[in-house]
C-alpha positions, 0 to 999 in steps of 0.5 A, spaced: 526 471 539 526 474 532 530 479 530 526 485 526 530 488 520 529 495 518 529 498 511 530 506 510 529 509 504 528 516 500 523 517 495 522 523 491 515 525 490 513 522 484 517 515 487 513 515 492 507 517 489 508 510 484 509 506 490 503 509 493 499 507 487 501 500 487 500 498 494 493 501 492 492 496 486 494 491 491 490 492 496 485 492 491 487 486 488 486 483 494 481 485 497 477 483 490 480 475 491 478 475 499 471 477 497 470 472 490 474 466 491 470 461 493 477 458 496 477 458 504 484 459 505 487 462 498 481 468 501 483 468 508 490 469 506 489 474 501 486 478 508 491 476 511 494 479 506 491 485 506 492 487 513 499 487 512 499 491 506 494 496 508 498 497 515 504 499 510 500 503 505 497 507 512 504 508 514 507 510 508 502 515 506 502 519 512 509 520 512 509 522 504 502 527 505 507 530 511 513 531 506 509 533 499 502 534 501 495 531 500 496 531 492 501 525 493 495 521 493 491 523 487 494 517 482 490 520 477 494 522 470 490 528 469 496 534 470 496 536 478 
């Protein structure tokens, strides 16, 4: 049996925001290779990929939008 390990950590908001952002970019990321790659395995792992990290975003996010609000998903550069 595997044993599952835990990592908690504390981000202020402008931390989160920049973990948020990038999870983004990377499902994006990986979205893209899995639509356009015409290689089978390298699309089917960043699928793979990409439900995992989608799963974290989710989970991360919903935390974040409790504690700083829904702005904390606006990744636009423009003041808030």
């Amino acid at each position: 049996m595997a044993v599952i390990r835990e990592l908690e950590i504390k981000l202020n908001d402008w931390e989160a925001r920049y973990v948020l952002e990038s999870l983004s970019k990377e499902m994006e990321r990986l979205k893209t290779i899995n639509t356009q790659s015409e290689d089978e395995d390298e699309a089917a792992d960043a699928g793979n990929d990409f439900m995992e990290i989608s799963s974290l975003y989710e989970n991360v996010s919903k935390n974040a939008v409790e504690i700083f609000g829904e702005q904390i998903l606006n990744f636009g550069r423009e003041q808030l």
